[in-house]
N, C-alpha and C positions, 0 to 999 in steps of 0.2 A: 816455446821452450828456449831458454838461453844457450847460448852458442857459446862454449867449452872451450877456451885454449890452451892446454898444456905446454906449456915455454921451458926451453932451455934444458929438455932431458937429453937421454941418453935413447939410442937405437939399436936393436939388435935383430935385423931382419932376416939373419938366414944364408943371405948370401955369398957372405965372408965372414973370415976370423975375426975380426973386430970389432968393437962398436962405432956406430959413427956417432958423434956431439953434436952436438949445439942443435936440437932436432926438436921442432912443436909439432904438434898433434892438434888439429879440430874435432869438436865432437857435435854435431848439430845434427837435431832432432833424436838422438840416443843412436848416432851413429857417426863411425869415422868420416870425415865430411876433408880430409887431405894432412900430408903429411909433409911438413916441408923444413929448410933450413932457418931458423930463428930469421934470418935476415930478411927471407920471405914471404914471412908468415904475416896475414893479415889480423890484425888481433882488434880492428873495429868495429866496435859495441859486441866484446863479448866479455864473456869471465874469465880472465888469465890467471890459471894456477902455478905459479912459482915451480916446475918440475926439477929443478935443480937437482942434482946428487940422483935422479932415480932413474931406472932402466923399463924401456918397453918394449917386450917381447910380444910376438903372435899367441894369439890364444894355444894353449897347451892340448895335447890329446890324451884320453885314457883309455889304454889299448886293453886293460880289464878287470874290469868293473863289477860291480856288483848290485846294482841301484836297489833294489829291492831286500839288501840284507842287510840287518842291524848289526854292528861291532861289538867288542868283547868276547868273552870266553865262552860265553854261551850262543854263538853264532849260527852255528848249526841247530840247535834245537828250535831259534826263535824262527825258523826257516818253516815249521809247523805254526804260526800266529796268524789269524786269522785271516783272508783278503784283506780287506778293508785296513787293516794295520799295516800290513804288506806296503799296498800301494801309498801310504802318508811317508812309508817309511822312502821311497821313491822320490816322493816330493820332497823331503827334506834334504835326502841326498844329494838333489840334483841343485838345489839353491847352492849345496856346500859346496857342489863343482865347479857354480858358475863362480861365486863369490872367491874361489882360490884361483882362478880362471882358467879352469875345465873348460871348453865351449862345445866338444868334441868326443863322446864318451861310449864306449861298445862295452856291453853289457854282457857276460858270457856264462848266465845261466841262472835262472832264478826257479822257484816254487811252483807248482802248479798247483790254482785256485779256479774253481766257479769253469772248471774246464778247459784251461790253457792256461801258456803259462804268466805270472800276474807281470811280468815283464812288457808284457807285449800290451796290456791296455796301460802301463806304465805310463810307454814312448808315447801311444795315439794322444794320451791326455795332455802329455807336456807338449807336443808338437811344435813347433810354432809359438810358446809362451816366452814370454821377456824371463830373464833370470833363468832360465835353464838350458845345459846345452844339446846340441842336436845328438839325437840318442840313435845308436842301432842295438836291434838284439838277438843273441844266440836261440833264444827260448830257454826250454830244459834241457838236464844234463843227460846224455844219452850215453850210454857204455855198450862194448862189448860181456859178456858173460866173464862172470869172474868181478865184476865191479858191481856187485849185486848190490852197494848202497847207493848207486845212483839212481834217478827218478826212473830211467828208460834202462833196462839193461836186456838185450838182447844176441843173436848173434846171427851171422850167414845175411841171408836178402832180406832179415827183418831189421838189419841195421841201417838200408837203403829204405824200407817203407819206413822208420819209427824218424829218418832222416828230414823224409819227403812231409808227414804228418805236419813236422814243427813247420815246415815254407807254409804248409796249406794255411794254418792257425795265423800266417804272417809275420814268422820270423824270419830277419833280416837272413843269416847265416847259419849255422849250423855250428854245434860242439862237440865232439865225439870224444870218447877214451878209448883208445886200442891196447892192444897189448904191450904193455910197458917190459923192458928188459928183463929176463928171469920168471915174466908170469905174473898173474894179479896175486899177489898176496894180501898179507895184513901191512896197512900203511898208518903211519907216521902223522898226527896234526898239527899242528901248531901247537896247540897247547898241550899234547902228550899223552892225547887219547887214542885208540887206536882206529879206523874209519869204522869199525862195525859197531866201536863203544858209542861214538860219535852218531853214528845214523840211527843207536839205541835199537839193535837186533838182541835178543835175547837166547841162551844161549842155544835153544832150538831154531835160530835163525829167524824165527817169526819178529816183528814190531812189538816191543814192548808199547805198556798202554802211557799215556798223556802224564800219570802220574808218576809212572815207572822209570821213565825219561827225566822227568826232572829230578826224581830221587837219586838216580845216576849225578846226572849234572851237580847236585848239591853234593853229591858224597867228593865228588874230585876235586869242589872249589874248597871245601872242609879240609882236606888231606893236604892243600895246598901251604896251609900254616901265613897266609901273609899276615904280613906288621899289620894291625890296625891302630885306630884311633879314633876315638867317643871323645866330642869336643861340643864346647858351647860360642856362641861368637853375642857378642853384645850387640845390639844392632844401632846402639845410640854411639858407642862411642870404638865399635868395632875390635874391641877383644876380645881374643881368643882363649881358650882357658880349656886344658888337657883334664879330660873326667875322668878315663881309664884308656890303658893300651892293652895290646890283648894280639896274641897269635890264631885267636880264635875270631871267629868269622862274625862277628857284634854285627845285629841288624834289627827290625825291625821297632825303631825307637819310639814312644811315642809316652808326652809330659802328660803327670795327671793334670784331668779338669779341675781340680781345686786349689795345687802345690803346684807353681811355678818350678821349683825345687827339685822336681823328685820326677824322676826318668821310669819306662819300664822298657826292658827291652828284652832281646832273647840271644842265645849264644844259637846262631843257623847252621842248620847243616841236617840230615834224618835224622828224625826224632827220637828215634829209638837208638841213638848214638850220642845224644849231648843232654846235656841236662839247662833244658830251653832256658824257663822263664823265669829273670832277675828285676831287681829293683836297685835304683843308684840315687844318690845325691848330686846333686850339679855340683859339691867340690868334692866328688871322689869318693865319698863316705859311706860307710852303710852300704855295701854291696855283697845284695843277700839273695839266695836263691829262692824262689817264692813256690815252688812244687818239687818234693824228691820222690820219684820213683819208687815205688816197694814190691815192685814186680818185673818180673823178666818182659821184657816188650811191649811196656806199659809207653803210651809216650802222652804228651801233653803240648798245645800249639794253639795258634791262633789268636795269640791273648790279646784283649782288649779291655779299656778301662769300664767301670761302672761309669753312669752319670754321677755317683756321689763320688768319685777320686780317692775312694781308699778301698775298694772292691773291684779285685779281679778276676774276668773272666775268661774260660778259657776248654778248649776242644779237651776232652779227657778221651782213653781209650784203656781199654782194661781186657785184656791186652789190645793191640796195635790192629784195628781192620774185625775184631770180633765183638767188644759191647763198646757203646756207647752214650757216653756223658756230655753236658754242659756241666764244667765246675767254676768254682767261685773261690777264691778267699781274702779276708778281709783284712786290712794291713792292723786294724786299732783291735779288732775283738779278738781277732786270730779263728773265727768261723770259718770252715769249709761246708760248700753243700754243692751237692752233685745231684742236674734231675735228667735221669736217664732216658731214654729215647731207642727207641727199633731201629736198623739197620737203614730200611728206605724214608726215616726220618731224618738222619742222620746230614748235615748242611757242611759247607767248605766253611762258610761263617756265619755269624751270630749276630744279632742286636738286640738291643730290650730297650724301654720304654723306665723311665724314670722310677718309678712305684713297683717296676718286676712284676705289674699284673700279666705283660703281654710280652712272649718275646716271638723273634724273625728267623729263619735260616733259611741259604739260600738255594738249598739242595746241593745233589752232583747226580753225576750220570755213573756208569755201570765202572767207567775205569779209575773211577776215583778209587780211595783208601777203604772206602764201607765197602765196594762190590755192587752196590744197590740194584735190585730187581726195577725199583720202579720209583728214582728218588728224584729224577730230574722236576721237580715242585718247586715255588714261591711255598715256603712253609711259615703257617702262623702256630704259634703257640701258647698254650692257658697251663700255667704249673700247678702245680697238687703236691704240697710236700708232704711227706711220710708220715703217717700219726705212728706215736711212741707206745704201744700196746706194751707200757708195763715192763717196757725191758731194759737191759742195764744201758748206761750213758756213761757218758765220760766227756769231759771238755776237748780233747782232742780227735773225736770220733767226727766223720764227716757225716753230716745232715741229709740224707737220701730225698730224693721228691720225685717226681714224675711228669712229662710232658705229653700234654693233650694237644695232637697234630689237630692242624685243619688245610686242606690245600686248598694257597689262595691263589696260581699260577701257573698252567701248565708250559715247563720247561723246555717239551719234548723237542723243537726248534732250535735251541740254544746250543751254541759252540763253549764247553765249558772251559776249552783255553782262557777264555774269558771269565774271569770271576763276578758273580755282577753281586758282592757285599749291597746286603739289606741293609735300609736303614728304616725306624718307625718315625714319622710323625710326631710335635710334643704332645698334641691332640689325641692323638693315637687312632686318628682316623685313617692315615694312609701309609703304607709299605713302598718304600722307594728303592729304585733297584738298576743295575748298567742292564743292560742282553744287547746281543745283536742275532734274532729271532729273526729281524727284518732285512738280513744283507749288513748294514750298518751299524753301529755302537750308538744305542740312542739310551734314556736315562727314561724310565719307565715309573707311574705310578697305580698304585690297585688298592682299592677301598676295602677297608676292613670288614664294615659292613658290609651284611649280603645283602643284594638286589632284591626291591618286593615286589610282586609279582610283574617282572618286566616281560616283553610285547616278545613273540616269538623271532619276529625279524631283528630284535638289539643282540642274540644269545648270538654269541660267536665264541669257537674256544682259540685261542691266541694262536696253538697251528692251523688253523682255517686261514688266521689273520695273518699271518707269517706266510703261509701259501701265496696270498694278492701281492704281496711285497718282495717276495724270496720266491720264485716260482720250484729252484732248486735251491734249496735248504742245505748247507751243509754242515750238520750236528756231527760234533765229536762219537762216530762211529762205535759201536761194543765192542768190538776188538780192535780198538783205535790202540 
């Protein structure tokens, strides 16, 4: 490796108020290798970087951290995302420490995942790795009573055993919350939730469920009103070009496959509060809403394009959490059709197959929006549209049909914080799909076709399979 000399900066060691000049730095083999006065510095057969004008301080420390938690407004929730996300989220963290020049970073309190807290396999993993710095960690957050949104809340000699727990697990130190001045009340977050809205207790103090949390979260980023802006950027000649602004929360954008032109997007926020799904022009134009409501609690979501780019699909509910549709409608003909589905048939999302012989969903578990008894499936489905027995029509009446389940996947495994969006095959032979069933986030395929008569030893149901790989499983709980 070549041998680094940074010439003629600036020094700031600590020792006094000043800087000292005129100061090189060696770096050989990816380490400080002497620091000395320009006049002394040996600079034979190496690379002299011009340091001029710039200052080098000791690496920095971060007295607290949070390595395993993702930023933004939704901080806390993301705080429930899976292990396996947890800890990338770690890794990436600790690159941004090194790279700002963090070398030194104590960690004061992270999630507990897979039975301790994800902090702690965090540190062991980065140890010793180039690019991150030396880590210690709190563990979990441990409170006195009265701080019931912490992980550990306790009180009297169980706040020395829930103490002693985190060393035994291998945390560096310890975190506690005592009694703060005046008593644990309702506290204050950063963003102007209050810690219980925040930790998502409901109002019997119980855990609301995975979806309930987020419907939270979405209703306070909604109420927030920020400026937006829906913009297009040339990628040849890099302009930028304003589509719509909007005090409303513009998300989930996505161009048809046929019209470069033509955007579909939704105004976010709970469903049953905005009137979702629009369609725009890339110069502004033509911005129209594509489903209205005609019911108290009706909400509509999820929308996604046809393969032919002038049909869209989309989660219908009639009302909100009681019947359930896939609906459609078609930008040239102006058809609607809607093919209904049972409760534990019911998917987070949807795909279909070019010809609409064959569509996908990808289930949910009991806390989703359906309630589902028994819906965590890989669902395949065969449609059946309504025959017309003679009765009145009308061009604007929606098209009724019906969906013929088949499960191709058992879910039971599956952490549904994760969504794992189906998708089919063009062949229509294979169902593709995320899970992390196995511990990890891995991208899964399962054959349309059923198996003909295969060998008793190949039959494995995917929790058997998830058993060898996950010894402990941990699926988004029923009263998660």
């Amino acid at each position: 490796m070549t041998r680094v000399v940074l010439h003629d900066a600036a020094l700031a060691d600590g020792t006094s108020g000043t800087l000292r000049t005129g100061i090189s730095l060696a770096i050989d083999s990816g380490k400080i290798a002497w620091i000395r006065p320009n006049d002394s510095a040996d600079t034979t057969g190496a690379e002299v970087i011009d340091a001029g004008g710039a200052t080098i301080v000791p690496a920095m420390v971060d007295c607290h951290s949070h390595l395993t938690m993702q930023g933004g407004s939704h901080w806390i929730a993301r705080a429930d995302d899976p292990g396996p996300v947890l800890r990338q989220v770690a890794r990436d963290n600790a690159k941004r420490l090194a790279h700002a020049g963090v070398l030194w970073a104590r960690d004061v309190g992270a999630p507990v995942k897979d039975g301790g807290p994800v902090s702690i396999a965090a540190r062991d993993e980065l140890k010793g790795k180039a690019g991150a710095p030396y880590i210690r960690v709190a563990g979990t957050w441990i409170a006195a009573k009265g701080y019931d949104f912490m992980d550990v809340s306790v009180d009297g000699p169980q706040l020395v055993a829930a103490a002693m727990s985190q060393l035994d697990l291998g945390a560096d130190l310890v975190k506690l919350y005592m009694d703060a001045p005046g008593g644990a009340g309702p506290r204050q977050s950063a963003i102007g939730q209050d810690w219980q809205t925040a930790k998502m207790l409901g109002p019997d103090g119980k855990p609301l469920t995975y979806a309930e949390r987020k419907e939270v979260m979405m209703n306070n980023r909604l109420n927030q009103r920020i400026p937006m802006e829906m913009y297009t950027v040339n990628t040849q000649t890099g302009e930028v070009k304003t589509v719509l602004k909007s005090t409303d929360w513009l998300n989930h954008l996505q161009f048809s496959p046929t019209d470069p032109d033509l955007i579909m997007f939704c105004h976010e926020g709970p469903w049953h509060k905005v009137d979702r799904i629009w369609t725009i022009r890339t110069d502004g134009s033509n911005n129209q809403l594509m489903h209205k409501r005609t019911m108290l609690m009706e909400i509509a979501g999820h929308e996604f394009w046809g393969l032919d780019g002038e049909t869209i699909w989309y989660d219908w509910q009639t009302p909100k959490g009681e019947d359930f549709w896939l609906a459609s409608y078609n930008l040239k003909t102006h058809r609607r059709v809607a093919y209904h589905m049972q409760r534990d048939e019911w998917s987070i999302h949807f795909n279909l197959t070019s010809d609409l012989s064959l569509f996908a969903g990808d289930g949910g578990d009991s806390g989703q929006v359906a309630h589902s008894k028994n819906g965590t499936w890989i669902e395949l489905f065969r449609p059946e549209m309504r025959r017309n027995e003679d009765g009145l029509d009308a061009p604007d009446f929606v098209v009724p049909g019906v969906f013929h389940s088949e499960h191709l996947v058992n879910m039971a495994h599956h952490d549904y914080r994760l969504e794992p969006n189906v998708r089919i095959s063009p062949d229509k032979k294979m169902v593709f799909f995320t899970s992390n069933m196995l511990g990890g986030s891995y991208v899964f395929g399962v054959e349309v076709e059923k198996a003909v008569h295969p060998k008793s030893e190949e039959i494995l149901s995917t929790p058997e399979i998830a058993s060898q790989f996950s010894p402990e499983p941990k699926p988004t709980p029923d009263d998660k």
